[in-house]
Residue frames as a rotation matrix with the C-alpha (Angstrom) as fourth column:
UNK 1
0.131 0.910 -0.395 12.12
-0.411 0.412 0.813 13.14
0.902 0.056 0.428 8.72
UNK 2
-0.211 -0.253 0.944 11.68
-0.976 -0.005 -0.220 12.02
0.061 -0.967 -0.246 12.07
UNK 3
-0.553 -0.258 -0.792 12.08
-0.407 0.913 -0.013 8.08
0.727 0.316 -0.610 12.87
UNK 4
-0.662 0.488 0.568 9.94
-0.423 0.383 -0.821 7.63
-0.619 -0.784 -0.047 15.88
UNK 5
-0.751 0.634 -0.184 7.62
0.326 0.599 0.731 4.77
0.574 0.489 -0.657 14.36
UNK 6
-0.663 0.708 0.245 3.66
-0.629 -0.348 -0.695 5.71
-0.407 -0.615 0.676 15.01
UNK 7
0.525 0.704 -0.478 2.39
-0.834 0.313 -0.454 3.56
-0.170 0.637 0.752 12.39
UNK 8
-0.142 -0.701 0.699 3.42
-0.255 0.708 0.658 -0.23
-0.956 -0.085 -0.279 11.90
UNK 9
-0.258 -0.266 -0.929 3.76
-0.955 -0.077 0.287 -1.49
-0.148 0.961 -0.234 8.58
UNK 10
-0.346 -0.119 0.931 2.92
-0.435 0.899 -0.047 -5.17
-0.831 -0.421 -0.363 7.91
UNK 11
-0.978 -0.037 -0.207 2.98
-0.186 0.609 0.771 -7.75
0.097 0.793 -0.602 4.78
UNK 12
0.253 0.785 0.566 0.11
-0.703 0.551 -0.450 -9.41
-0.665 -0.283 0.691 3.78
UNK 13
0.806 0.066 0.588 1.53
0.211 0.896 -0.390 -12.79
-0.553 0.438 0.709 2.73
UNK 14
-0.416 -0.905 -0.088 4.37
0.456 -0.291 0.841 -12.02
-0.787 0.309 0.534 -0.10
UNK 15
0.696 0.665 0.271 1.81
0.622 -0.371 -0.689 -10.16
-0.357 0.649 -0.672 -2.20
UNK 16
0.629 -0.623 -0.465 3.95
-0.583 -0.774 0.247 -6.61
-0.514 0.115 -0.850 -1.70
UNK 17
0.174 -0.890 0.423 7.46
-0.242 0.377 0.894 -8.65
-0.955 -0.257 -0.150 -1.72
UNK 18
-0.064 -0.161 0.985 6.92
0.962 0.252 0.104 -10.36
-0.265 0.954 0.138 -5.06
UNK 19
0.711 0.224 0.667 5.87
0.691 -0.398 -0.603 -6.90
0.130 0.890 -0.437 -6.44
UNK 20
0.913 -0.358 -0.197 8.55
-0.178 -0.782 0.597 -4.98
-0.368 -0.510 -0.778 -4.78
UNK 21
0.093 -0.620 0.779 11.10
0.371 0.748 0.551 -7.97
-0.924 0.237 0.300 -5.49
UNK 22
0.213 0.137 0.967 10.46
0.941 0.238 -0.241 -7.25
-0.263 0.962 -0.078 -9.32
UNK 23
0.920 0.382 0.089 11.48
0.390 -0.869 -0.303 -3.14
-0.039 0.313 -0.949 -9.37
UNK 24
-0.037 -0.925 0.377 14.49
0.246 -0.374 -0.894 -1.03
0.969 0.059 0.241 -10.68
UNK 25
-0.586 -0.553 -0.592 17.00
0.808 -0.346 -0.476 -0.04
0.058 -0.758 0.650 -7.36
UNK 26
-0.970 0.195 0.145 15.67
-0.223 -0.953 -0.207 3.82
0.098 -0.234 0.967 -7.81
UNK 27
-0.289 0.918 0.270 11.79
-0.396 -0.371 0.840 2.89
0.871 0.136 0.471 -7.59
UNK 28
0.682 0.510 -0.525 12.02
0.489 0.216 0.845 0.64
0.544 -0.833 -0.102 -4.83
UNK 29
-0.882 -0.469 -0.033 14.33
0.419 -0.751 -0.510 3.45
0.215 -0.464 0.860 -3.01
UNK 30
-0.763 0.465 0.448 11.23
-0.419 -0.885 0.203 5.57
0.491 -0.033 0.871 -3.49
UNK 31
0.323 0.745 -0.584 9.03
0.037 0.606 0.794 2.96
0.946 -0.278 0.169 -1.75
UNK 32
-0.213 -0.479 -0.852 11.22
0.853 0.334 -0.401 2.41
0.476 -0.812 0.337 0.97
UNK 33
-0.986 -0.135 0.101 11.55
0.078 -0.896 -0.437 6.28
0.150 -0.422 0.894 1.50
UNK 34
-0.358 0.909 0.213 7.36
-0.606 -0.400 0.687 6.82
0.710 0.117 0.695 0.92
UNK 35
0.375 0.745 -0.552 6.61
0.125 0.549 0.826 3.88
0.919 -0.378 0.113 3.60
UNK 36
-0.511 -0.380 -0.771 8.68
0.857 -0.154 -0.493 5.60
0.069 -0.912 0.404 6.25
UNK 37
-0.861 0.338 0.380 7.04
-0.407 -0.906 -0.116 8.80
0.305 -0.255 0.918 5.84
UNK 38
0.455 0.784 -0.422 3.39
0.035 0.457 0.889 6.47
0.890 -0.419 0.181 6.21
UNK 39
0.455 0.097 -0.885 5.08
0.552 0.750 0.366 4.78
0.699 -0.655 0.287 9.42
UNK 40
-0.304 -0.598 -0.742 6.55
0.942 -0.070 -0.329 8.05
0.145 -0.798 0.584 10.93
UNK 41
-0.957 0.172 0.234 4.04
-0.129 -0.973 0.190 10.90
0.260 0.152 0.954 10.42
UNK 42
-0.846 0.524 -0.103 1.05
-0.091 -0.331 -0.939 11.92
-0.526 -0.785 0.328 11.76
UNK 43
0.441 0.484 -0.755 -0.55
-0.393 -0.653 -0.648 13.53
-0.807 0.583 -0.098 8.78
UNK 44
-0.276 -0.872 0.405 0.58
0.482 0.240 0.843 11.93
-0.832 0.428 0.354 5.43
UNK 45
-0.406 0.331 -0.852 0.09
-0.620 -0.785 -0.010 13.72
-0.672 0.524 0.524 2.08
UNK 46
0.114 0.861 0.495 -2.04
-0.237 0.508 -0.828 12.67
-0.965 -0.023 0.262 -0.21
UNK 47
0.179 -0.624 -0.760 0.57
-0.981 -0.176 -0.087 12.78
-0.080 0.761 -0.644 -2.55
UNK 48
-0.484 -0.856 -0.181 1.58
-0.864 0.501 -0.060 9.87
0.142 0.127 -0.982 -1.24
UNK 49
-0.917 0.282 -0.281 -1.34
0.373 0.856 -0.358 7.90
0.139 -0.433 -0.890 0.59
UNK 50
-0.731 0.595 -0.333 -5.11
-0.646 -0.447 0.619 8.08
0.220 0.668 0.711 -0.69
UNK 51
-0.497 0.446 0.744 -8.08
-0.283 0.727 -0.625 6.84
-0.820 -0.521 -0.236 0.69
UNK 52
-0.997 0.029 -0.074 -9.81
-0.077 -0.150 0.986 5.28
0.017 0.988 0.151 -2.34
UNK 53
-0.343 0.938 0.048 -13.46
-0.715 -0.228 -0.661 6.39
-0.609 -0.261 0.749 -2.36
UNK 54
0.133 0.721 -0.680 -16.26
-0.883 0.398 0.249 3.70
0.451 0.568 0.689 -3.11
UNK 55
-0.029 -0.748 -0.663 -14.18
-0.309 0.638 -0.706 1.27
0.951 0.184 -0.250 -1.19
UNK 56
0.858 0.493 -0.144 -14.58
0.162 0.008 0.987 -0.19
0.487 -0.870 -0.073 2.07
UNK 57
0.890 -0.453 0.055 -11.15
0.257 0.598 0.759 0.81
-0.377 -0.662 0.649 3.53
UNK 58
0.717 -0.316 0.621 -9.05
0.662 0.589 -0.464 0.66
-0.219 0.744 0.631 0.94
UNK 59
0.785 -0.320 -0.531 -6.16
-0.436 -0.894 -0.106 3.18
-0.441 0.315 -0.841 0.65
UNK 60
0.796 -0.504 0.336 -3.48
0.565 0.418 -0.712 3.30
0.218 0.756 0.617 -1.76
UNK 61
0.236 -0.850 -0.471 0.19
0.060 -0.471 0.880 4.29
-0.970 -0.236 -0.060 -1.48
UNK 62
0.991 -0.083 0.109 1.24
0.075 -0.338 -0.938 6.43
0.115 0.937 -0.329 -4.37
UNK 63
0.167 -0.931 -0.324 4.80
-0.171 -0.351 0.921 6.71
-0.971 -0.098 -0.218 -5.60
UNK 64
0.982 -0.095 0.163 6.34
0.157 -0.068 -0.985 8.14
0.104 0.993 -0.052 -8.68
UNK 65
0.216 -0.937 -0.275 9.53
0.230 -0.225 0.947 8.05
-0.949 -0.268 0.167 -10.32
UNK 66
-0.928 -0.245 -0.282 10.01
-0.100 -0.563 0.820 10.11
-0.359 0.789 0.498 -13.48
UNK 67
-0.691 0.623 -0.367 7.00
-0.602 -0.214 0.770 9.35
0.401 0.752 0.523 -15.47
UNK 68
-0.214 0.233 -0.948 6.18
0.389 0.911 0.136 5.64
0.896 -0.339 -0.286 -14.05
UNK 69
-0.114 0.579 0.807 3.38
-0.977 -0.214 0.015 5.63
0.181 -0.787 0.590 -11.48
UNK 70
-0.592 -0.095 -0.801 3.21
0.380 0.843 -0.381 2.91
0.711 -0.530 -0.462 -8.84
UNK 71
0.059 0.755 0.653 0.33
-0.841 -0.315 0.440 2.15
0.538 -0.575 0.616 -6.52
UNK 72
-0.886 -0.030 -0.463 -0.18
0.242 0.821 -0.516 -0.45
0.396 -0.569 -0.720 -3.44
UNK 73
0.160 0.888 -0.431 -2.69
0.012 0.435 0.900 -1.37
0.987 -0.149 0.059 -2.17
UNK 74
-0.840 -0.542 0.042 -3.01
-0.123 0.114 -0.986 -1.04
0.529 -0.833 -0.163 1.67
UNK 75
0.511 0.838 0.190 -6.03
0.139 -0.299 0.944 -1.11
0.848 -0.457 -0.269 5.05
UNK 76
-0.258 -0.240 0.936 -6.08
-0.716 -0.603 -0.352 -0.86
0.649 -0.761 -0.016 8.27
UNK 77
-0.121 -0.032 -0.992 -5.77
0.743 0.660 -0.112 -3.59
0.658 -0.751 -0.056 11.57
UNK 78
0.340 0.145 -0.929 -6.96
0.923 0.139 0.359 -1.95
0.181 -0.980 -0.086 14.56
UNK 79
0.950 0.308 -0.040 -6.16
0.301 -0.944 -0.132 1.52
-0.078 0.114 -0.990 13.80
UNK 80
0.578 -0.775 -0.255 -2.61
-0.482 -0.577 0.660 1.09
-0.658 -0.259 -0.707 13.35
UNK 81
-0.329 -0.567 0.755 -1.60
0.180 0.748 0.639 -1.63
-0.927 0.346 -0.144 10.92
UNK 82
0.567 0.459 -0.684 -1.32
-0.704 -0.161 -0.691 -1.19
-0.427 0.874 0.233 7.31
UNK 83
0.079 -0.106 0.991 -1.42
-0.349 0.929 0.127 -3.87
-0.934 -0.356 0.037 5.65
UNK 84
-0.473 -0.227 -0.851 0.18
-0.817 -0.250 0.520 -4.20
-0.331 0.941 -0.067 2.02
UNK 85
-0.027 0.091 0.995 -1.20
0.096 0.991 -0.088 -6.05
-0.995 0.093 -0.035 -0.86
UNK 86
0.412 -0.295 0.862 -0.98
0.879 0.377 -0.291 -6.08
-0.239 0.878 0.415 -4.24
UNK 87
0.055 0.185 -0.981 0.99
0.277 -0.947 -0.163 -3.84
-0.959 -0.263 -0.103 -6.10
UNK 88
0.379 0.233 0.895 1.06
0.830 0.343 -0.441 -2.67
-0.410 0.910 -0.064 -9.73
UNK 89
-0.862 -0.505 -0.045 2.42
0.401 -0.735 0.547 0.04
-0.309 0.453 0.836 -12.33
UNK 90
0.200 0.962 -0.188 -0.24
0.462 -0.261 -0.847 2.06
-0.864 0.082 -0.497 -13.22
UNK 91
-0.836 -0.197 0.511 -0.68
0.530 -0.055 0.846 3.05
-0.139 0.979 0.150 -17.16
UNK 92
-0.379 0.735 0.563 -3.73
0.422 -0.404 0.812 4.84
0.824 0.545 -0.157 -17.51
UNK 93
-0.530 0.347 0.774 -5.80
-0.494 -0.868 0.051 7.44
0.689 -0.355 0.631 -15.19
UNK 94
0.261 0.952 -0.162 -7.81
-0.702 0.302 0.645 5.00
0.663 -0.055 0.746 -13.88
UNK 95
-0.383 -0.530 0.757 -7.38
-0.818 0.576 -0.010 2.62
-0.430 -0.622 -0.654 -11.30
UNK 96
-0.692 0.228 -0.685 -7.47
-0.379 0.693 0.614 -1.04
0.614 0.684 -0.393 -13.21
UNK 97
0.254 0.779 0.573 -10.55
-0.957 0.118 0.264 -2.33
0.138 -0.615 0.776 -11.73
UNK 98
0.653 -0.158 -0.741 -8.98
0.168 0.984 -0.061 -6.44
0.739 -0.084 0.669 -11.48
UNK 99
-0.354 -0.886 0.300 -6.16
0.083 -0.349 -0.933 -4.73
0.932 -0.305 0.197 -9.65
UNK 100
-0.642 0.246 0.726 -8.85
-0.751 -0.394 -0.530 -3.11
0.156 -0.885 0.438 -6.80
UNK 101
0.584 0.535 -0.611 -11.25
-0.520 0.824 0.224 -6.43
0.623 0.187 0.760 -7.67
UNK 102
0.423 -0.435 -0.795 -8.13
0.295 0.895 -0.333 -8.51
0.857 -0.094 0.507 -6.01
UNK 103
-0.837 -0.165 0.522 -7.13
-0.447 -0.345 -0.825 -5.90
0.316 -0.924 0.215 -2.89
UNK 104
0.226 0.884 0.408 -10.84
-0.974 0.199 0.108 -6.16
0.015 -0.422 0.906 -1.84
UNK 105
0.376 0.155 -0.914 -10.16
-0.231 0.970 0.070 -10.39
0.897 0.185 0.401 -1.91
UNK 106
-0.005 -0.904 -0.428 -7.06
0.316 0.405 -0.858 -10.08
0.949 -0.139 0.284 0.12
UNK 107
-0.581 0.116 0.805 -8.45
-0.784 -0.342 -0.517 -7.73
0.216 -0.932 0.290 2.48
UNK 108
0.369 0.847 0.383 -11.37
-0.892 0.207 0.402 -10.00
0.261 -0.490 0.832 3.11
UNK 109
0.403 -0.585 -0.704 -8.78
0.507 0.783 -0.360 -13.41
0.761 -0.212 0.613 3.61
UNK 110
-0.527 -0.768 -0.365 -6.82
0.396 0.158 -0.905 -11.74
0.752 -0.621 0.221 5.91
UNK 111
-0.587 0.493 0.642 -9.72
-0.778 -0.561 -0.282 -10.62
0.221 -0.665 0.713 7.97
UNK 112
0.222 0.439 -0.871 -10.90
-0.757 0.640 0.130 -13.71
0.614 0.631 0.474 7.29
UNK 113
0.002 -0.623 -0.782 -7.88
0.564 0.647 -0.513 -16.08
0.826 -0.441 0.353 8.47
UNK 114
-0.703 -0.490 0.515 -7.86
-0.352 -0.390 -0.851 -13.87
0.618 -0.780 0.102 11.58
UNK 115
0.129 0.709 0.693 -11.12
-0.989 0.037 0.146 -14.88
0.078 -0.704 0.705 13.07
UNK 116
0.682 0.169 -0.712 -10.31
-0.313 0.947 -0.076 -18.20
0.661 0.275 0.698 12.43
UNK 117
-0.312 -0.948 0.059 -7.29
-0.120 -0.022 -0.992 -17.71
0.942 -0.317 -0.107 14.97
């Protein structure tokens, strides 16, 4: 994988952290590895990173490890920042609608607290 960064990466608050903070060693490995490929490709697969239709924005970072599916929440700053927020284990086909109910919040705060800057 090439390392030249094209894409910055960037917290919102400790949303990610706490949920990252809270995973086995081998799933957040697979996070780590799945948010360099975001921050050093061009093109990412939609294996991995999904705009979610209906949404204003919204795309999700996908990552599996054996069975156990894991989604984040992410947008976009100025065409280059993605900006994590919540994340969650995902149990059922669906995306949990409180889950995408509480990205949409966070995106609009942190677009929010910027104009206020």
């Amino acid at each position: 994988m090439n390392d030249d960064i094209i894409r910055d990466i960037l917290y919102y608050e400790d949303h990610y952290l706490n949920f990252y903070n809270s995973l086995k060693p081998e799933v957040k490995k697979k996070f780590n590895w799945t948010l360099q490929l975001i921050a050093t490709i061009d093109r990412i697969p939609e294996k991995y990173f999904k705009h979610l239709t209906g949404t204003d924005g919204l795309y999700e970072i996908r990552v599996e490890v054996g069975s156990d599916i894991y989604r984040v929440f992410s947008f976009f700053d100025k065409g280059q920042l993605i900006i994590l927020t919540n994340g969650f284990q995902k149990k059922t086909q669906k995306t949990p609608k409180n889950e995408l109910e509480l990205a949409e919040k966070l995106k609009k705060q942190y677009f929010n607290g910027k104009k206020q800057e």
